[in-house]
Every structure is written in C-alpha cells, then in structure tokens.
C-alpha positions as CSV (number, residue, x, y, z in Angstrom):
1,X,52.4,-10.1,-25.8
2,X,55.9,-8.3,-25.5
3,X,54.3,-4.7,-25.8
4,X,51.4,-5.8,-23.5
5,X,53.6,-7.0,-20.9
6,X,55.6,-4.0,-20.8
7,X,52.4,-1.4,-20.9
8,X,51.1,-3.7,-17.6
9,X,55.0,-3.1,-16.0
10,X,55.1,0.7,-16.4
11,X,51.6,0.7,-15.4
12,X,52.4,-1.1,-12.3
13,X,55.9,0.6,-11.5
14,X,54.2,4.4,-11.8
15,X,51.4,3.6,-9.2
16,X,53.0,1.4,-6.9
17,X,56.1,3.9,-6.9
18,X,53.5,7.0,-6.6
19,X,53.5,8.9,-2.9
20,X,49.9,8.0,-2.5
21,X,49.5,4.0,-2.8
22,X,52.2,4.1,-0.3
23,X,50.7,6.1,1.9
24,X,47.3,4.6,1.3
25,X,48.3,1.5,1.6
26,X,50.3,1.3,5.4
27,X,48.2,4.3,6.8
28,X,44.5,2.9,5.9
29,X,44.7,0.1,7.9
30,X,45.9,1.8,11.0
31,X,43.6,4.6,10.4
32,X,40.7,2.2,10.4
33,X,41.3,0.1,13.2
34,X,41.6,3.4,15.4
35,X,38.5,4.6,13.7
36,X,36.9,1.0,14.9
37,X,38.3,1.8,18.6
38,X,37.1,5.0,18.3
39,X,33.7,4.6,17.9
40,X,33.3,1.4,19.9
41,X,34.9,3.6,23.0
42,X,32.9,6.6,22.1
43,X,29.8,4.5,21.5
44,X,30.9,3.2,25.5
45,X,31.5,6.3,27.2
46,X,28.8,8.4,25.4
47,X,25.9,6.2,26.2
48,X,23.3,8.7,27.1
49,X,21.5,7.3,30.9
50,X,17.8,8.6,30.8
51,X,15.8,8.9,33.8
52,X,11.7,8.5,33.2
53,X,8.8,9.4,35.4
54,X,6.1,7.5,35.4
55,X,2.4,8.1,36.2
56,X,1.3,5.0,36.7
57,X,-2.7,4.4,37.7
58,X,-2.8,1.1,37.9
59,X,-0.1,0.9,40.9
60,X,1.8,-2.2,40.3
61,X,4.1,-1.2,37.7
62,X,6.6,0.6,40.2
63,X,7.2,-3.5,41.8
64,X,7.9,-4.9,38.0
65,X,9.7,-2.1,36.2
66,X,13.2,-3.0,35.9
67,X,16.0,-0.1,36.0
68,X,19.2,-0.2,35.1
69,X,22.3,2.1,33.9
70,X,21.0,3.5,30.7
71,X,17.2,3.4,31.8
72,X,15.8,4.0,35.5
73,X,12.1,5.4,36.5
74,X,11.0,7.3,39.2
75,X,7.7,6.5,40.6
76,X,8.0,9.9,43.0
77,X,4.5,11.2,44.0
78,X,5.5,14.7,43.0
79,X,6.2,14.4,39.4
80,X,3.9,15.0,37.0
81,X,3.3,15.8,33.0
82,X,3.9,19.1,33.8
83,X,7.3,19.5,35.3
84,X,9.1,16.6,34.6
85,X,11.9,18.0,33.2
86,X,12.6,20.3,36.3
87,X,13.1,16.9,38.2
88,X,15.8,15.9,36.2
89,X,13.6,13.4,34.3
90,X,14.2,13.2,30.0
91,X,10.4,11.9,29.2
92,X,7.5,11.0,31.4
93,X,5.5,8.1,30.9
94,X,1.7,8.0,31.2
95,X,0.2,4.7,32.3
96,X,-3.4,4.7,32.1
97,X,-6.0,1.6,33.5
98,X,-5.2,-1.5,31.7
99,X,-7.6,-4.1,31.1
100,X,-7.2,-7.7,30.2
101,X,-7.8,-8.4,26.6
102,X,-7.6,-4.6,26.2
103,X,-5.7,-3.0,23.7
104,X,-4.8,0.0,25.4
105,X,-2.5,3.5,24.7
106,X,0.6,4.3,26.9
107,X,1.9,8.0,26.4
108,X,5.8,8.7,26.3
109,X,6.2,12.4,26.7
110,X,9.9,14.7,26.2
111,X,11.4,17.0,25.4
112,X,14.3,15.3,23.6
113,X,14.1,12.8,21.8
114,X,15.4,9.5,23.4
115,X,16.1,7.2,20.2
116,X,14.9,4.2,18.8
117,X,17.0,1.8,20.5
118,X,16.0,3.4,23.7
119,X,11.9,3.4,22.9
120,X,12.1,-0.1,22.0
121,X,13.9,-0.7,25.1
122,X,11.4,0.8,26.9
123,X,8.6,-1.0,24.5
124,X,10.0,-4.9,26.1
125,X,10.2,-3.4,29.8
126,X,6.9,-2.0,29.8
127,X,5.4,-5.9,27.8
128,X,7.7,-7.8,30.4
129,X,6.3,-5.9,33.1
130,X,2.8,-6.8,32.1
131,X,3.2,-10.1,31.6
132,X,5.2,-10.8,34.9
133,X,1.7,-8.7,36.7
134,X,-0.5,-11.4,35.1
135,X,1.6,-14.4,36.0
136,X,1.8,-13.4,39.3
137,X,-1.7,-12.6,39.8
138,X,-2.5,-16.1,38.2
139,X,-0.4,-18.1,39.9
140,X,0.3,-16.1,42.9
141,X,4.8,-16.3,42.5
142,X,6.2,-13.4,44.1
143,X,8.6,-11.2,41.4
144,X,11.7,-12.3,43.2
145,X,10.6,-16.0,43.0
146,X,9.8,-15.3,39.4
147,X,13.4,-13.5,38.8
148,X,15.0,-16.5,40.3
149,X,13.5,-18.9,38.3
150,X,14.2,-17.0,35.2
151,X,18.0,-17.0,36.2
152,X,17.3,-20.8,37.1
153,X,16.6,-21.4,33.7
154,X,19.4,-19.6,32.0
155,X,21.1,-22.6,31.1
156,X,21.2,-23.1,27.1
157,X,23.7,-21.7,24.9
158,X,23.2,-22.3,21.2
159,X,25.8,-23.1,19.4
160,X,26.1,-22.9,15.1
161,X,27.1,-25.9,13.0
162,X,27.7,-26.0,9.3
163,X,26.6,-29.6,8.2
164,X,29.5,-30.6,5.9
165,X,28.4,-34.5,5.1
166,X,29.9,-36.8,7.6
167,X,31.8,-33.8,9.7
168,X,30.7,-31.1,10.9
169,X,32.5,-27.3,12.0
170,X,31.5,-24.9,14.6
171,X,31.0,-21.5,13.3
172,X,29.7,-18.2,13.8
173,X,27.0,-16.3,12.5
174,X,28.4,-12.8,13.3
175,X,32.4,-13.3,12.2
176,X,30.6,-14.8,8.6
177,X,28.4,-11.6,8.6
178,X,31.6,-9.6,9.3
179,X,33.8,-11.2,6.8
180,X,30.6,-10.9,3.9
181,X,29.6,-7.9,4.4
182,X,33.7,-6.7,4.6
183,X,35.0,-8.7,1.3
184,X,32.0,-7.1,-0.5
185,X,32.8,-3.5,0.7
186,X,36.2,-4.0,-0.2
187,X,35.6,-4.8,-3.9
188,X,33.1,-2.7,-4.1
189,X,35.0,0.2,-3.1
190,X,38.1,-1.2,-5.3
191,X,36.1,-1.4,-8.4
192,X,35.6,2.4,-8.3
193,X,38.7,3.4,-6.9
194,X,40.7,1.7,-9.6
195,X,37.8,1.8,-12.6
196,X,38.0,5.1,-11.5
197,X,41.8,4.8,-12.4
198,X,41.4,3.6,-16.0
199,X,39.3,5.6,-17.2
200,X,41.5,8.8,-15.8
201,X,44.6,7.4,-17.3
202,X,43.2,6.9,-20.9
203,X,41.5,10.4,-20.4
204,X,44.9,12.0,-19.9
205,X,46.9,10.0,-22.6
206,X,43.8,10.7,-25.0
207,X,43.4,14.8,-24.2
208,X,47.6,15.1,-23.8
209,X,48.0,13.3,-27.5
210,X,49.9,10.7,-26.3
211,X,47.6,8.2,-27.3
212,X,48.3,9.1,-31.0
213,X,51.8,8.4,-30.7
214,X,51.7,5.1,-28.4
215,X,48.8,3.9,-31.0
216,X,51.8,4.1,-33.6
217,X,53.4,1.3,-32.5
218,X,51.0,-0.6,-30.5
219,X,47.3,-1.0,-31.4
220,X,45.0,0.2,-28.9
221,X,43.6,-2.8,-27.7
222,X,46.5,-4.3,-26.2
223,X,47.0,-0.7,-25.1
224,X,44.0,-0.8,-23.1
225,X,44.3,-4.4,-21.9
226,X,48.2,-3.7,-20.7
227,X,46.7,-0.7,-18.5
228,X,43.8,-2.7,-16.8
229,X,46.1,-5.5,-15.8
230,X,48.4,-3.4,-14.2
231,X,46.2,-1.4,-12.8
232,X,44.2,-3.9,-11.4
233,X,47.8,-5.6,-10.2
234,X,48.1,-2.6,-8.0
235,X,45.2,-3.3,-6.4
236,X,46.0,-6.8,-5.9
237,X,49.0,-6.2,-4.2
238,X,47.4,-3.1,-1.9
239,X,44.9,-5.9,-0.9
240,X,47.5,-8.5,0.1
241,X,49.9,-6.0,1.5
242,X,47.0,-5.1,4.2
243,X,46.3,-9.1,4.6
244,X,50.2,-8.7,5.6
245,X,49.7,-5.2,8.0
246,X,46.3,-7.0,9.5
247,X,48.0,-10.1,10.6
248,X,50.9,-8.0,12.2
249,X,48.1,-5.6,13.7
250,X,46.2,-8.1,15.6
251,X,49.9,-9.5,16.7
252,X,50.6,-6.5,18.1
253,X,47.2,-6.3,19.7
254,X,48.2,-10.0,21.6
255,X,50.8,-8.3,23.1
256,X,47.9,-5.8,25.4
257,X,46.2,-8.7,26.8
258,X,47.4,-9.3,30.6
259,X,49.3,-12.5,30.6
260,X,47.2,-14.2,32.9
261,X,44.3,-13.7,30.6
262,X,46.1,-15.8,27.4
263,X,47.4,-18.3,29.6
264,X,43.6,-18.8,30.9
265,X,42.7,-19.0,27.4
266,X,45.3,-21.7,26.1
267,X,44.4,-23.7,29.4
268,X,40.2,-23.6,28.1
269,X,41.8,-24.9,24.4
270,X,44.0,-27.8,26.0
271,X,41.2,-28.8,27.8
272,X,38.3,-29.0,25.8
273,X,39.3,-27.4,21.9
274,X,36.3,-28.7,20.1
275,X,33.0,-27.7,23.1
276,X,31.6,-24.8,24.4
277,X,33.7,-22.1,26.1
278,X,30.7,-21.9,29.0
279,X,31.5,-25.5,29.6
280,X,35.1,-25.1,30.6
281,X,36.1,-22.8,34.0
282,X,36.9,-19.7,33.1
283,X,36.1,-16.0,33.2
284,X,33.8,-14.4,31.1
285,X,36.7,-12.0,28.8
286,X,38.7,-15.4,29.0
287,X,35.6,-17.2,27.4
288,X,34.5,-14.4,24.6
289,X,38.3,-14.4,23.2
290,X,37.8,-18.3,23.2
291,X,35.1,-18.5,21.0
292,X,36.7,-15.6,18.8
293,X,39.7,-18.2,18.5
294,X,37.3,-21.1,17.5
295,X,35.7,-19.2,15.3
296,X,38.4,-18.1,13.4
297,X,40.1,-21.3,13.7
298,X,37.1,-23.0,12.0
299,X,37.1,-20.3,9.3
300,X,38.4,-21.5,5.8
301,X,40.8,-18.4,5.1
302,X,42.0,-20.5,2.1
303,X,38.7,-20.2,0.4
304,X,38.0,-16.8,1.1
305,X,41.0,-15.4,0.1
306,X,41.0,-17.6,-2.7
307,X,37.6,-16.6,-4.1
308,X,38.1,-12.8,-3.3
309,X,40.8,-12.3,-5.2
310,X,39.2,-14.1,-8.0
311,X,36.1,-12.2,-8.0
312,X,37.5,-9.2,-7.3
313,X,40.2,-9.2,-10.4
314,X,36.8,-10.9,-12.4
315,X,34.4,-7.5,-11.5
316,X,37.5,-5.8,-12.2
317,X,38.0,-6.3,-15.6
318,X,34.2,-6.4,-16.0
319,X,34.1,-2.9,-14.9
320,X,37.4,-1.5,-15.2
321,X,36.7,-1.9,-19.7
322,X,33.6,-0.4,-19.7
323,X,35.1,2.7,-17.6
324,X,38.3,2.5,-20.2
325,X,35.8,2.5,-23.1
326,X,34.1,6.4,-21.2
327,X,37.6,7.5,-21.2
328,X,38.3,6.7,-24.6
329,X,35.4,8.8,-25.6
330,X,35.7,11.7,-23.7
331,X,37.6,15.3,-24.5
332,X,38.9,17.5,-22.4
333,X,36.0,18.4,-20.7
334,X,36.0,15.8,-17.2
335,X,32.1,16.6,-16.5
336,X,31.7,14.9,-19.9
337,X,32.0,11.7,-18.3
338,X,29.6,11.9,-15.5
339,X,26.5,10.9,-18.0
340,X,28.0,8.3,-19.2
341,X,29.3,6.8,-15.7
342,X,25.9,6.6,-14.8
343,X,25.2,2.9,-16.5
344,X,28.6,1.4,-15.1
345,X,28.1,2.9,-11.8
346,X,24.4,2.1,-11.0
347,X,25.1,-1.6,-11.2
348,X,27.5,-1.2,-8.9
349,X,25.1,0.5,-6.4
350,X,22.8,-1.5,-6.3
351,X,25.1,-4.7,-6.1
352,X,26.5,-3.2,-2.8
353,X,22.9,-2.6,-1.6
354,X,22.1,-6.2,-2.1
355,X,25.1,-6.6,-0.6
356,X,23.8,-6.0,3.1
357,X,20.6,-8.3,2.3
358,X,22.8,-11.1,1.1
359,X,24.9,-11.0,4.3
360,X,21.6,-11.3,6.2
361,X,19.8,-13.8,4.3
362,X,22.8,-15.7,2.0
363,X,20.0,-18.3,0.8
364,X,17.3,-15.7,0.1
365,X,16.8,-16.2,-4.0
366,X,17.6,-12.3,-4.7
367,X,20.9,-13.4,-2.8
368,X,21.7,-16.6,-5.2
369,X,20.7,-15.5,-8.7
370,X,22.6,-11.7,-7.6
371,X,25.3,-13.8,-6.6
372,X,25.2,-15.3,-10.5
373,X,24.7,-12.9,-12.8
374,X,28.1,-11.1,-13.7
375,X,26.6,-7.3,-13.1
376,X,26.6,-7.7,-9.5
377,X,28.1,-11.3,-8.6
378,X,31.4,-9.9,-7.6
379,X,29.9,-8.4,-4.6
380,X,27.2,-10.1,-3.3
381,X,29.1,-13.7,-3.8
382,X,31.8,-12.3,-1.2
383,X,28.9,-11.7,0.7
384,X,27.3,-15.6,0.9
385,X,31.0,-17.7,0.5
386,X,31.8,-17.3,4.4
387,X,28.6,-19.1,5.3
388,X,29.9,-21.7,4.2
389,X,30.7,-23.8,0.8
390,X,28.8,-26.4,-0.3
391,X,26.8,-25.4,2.9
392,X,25.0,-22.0,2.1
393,X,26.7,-22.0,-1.8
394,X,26.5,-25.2,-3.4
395,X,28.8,-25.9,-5.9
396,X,26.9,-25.7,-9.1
397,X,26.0,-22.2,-7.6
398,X,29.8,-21.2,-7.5
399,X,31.2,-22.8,-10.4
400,X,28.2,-21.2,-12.3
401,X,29.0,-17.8,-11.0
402,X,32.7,-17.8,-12.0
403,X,32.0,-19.1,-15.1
404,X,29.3,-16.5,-15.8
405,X,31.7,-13.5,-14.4
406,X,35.1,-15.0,-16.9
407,X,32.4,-14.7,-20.0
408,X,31.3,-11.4,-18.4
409,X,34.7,-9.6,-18.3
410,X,35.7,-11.3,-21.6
411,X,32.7,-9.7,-23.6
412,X,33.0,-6.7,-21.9
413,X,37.1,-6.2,-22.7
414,X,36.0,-7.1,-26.3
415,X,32.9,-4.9,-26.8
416,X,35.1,-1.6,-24.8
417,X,38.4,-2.9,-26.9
418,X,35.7,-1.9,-30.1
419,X,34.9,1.5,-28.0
420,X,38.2,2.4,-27.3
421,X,39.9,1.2,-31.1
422,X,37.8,4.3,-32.7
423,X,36.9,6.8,-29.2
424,X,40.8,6.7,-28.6
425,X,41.5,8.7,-31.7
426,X,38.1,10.8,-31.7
427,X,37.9,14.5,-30.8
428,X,35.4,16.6,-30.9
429,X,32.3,14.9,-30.7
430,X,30.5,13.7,-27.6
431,X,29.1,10.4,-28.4
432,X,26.4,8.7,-26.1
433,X,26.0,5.1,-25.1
434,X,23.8,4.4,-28.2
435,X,27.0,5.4,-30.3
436,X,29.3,3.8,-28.6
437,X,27.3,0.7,-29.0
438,X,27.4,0.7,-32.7
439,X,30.8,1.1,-32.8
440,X,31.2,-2.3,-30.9
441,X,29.2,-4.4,-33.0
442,X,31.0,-2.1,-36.2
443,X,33.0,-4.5,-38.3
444,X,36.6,-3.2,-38.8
C-alpha cells in the first residue's frame, strides 16, 4: 500500500503542478460562461426579421394574420410571385380557396431559406388564423373581442411539484434538464479526457523503458492502480475547484443587478417564499430571478454533488483500466491504439447519446435499465437524479446502480490488471482484443 500511495502522490503532484491543469482549470469556466453570453446575445441581436407577401384568395386572412418583430406580411395589391423579392419581401406565400373539411395546399415561395423555427412559426399563425375565421363566422365575435377574451383567459400558471410522501417541493423542469444533461456532459467528457490520460502515461513509461525498471521494484498492478487513482484525483479536484470558481462567478454576477431589482426580489421572498412569483407584486425580471431562486433553493445540491462525484470516480475506473490495459499493449507506434479504442469508446458514445433522451424522458425504460447497467450508468444516472430521488429514481433503482458500477470498475481493474501484468513488458507484437482477453482469464 506504501508504493501505491506514493505512485497516486507523484501522479497527482506532476498534473496538478503541470502549466495546463492550471490554466484549464481557472480559464474554462470563464471562457464558458462568456461563450454562454455570447451566444445568448448573438442569438438576441442576430435574430433575422422576415417580411412575407401574401396572396391571399380567400380575403380574410389579411384581418387574422398576426405580425410581429421577427415575422410581418404584406397584404399590398402589387406584389406578386414574381417580384417579391424586389419589394423587400424574403418568401411569398400562396393562399389558395379553402374549403371546410378540405385538406388543402398552401405554397411558401423564397429565395432563402427562412428556417425551421421560422416555418413552423408560420405553420401555427396560418392554423390560428383559420380557426379564429371559423369561430367568428360561427359565432359572429369580432377578432378584437376574440383577442380580448383570449387575454381574459390568461390566468393559469402551472406550477411542478415532486411528490415526496407527506411533503412536497416546488421544482423545475428546465434547471433539472439543465443540471442532467450538464453532470452527464461533464463526466462524459472527463472519462475521455483523463482515460485519455492513462493510457498516454503507460504508453510513454512502456515505449521510454521505464516500465521495466519501476516493474523492478513494484509489480505492475499496483503500478497501474497508483496511476488511475491519481489521475482520476486530478480530476476530482479540477471538478470541485470549478464548483469553487462557479459559486464565486455567479457572486460576481449579483453584483450587475441594479439594486432596486434585488431589493424587489428579497421583498417577493419575505412576503410569500413558498407561492407563485405571479402571485406577489412585482415586475416581470424581478419575478423570473424569483423563481430561478426557488428553484435552486428547492434543489438538493447535497445529492447531486454527492452522487456525481461517486459515479463519476465509479465510470472512471471502469473506463480509465480498460484504456490503461490499450496502453500497456501498445508500441511506439500511437495509431496503434486507435483500433483498439474503438470498444472502450463506443460505449461511451452511445451512453452520452442516451444521455439527451434520459434528460427528456428520465422514466422512459431505455432511461432506467441505461441508468443500471455499468457500461453507460455513469452518464445517463447524472442525467435522471436531479428529477428527483425517490421521485423519478427510486431507491432500489439507485442503490442497484451503484452496486452494479463498484462490481463494474472492480472486474474491469482486475481483468486490465491481467492485461497490463504481461502487455507492460511486451514489444513487438500487436495483440488484438481477442488476445488480450486470453491473457486475463490466463492463470499466472
């Protein structure tokens, strides 16, 4: 245990010393919340506004219609198919007679395309439209009286509530989203940054012959387990270290909102903590930064942080053997590797693309048996805990997982310990993953 603990410090002290986890670690953050404000105030500023003709032969459609800011149409008597575009106008769109019961074709013609947001935009106008023109042909209300009584009726806000037994706790659909779909990127990308790692570390202690002479005094598999440890260590403490730089980023971020707004905000909490922001006085940024605040209030941080760092040292040390055993195989010659990456890091795809269904439907059963078995549970669990726990995971769903993933990353450090005991000390020969198999189950 000595030797092991000593391989895991001078693993640990090299990277955490080295120019680039420094850098990595205080510059990513920053660099990705101004990649976040980037594209939110490019995706602002560089909303295209389009402006459609439309030919319309039935001759209602210019009274129902509705414009706005990104879309408006112009119902001029002048423009046709043909020259559209010299008036300015990015599509024109053909209305032909529609009868009741009818299914019928409408024609969007351009000359650039204006995206799918934009056509399904156009797709819910054009239905509403239709539908206002029948109720108010059957029941004679004028549009305005109808747009009033639709603004009438804008009363109801619905509110989420995860069912915990005799209590209950607001919470958020989009922030659990959020935080799935971020845990699971995070040890996703972690798993083959430092597997990644591993493997180049043994491959440069294997093709510089320094293996052979640290295998002299300690035997390789507490070789390899000492460098996993520490190397997953370093990505332990990168991860908390931004927990630490996110915390004082958004405290920093307090300090931009006017005065007036946070006091209106701690007035809505005093007054009512546990309703609905719409049901207190108060304007509408004052409102949204309320509901951020309950949600994250109502969040169990513990939990999370709790279970990510368990899964993501578990999927570690599933992975980060299996990518020590390819390194222990492999001879000077890095494209060597690429072959035999291909079962560790296929897994690992498709784990991150059930990933994004998982954070969408966290019950679904792809979600909950993905979320068990130990090839992909690191990732899609992270992606179903913040819906809640025993709400969306049940117990026996959790406690099965991590009990699947410790057996997982225990056989795997065995059968790569196997690997790496004779690959280590092996040159020459390119062995596949049908040899490398018999050497695990080889008794020694």
């Amino acid at each position: 245990m000595k030797k092991i603990g000593l391989i895991i410090r001078r693993e640990y002290i090299t990277r955490v010393r080295n120019k680039t986890f420094l850098l990595s670690t205080f510059l990513l953050p920053i660099m990705f919340v101004l990649l976040i404000s980037g594209t939110v105030a490019l995706a602002i500023k560089g909303k295209t506004s389009h402006r459609i003709a439309v030919m319309d032969q039935n001759g209602y459609f210019k009274d129902y219609l509705k414009s706005d800011s990104g879309i408006s149409f112009d119902f001029g008597p002048g423009i046709d198919s043909l020259n559209y575009s010299e008036k300015n106008c990015s599509a024109v769109l053909i209305i032909p007679v529609l009868n009741e019961g009818q299914k019928t074709i409408l024609r969007l013609k351009y000359k650039k395309q204006l995206g799918l947001a934009n056509i399904d935009d156009l797709e819910k106008r054009i239905s509403s439209a239709i539908t206002d023109r029948m109720i108010f042909t059957k029941t004679n209300l004028t549009p305005a009286r109808l747009d009033s009584i639709r603004a009438a009726a804008d009363i109801a806000e619905l509110k989420t509530f995860s069912d915990e037994g005799k209590d209950s706790k607001a919470s958020s659909q989009g922030l659990s989203d959020g935080i799935g779909y971020a845990c699971g990127f995070l040890i996703y990308l972690l798993t083959f940054v430092y597997g990644a790692a591993v493997m180049r570390g043994v491959m440069e202690e294997k093709t510089s012959r320094v293996a052979e002479v640290i295998v002299s005094s300690v035997k390789p598999f507490p070789l390899m387990l000492g460098k996993i440890v520490g190397i997953g260590a370093v990505g332990l403490t990168q991860f908390l270290l931004w927990i630490g730089l996110i915390v004082l980023l958004v405290g920093v971020a307090q300090a931009f909102i006017p005065q007036e707004l946070l006091t209106e905000v701690n007035n809505m909490q005093h007054a009512n903590a546990m309703t609905s922001a719409s049901t207190v006085q108060g304007s509408e940024a004052a409102r949204q930064i309320f509901e951020v605040k309950q949600s994250i209030a109502n969040t169990n941080w513990i939990l999370i942080i709790g279970c990510f760092i368990y899964y993501f040292l578990g999927g570690y040390l599933f992975y980060a053997s299996l990518f020590a055993a390819v390194g222990s195989v492999v001879n000077e010659d890095p494209q060597e590797a690429q072959s035999l990456l291909l079962p560790i890091s296929m897994p690992i795809i498709f784990s991150f693309i059930i990933m994004s269904i998982a954070a969408q439907d966290p019950g679904g059963s792809l979600s909950v048996w993905a979320s068990i078995i130990p090839f992909s549970s690191p990732i899609v669990m992270m992606a179903r805990i913040p819906y809640g726990v025993p709400g969306s995971v049940p117990y026996w769903q959790l406690l099965l997982s991590m009990g699947f993933l410790a057996g997982g990353f225990l056989f795997t450090t065995w059968m790569a310990g196997k690997i790496y005991r004779t690959g280590i000390l092996l040159y020459g020969k390119k062995p596949g993953w049908k040899t490398m198999w018999k050497w695990a189950w080889r008794k020694q």
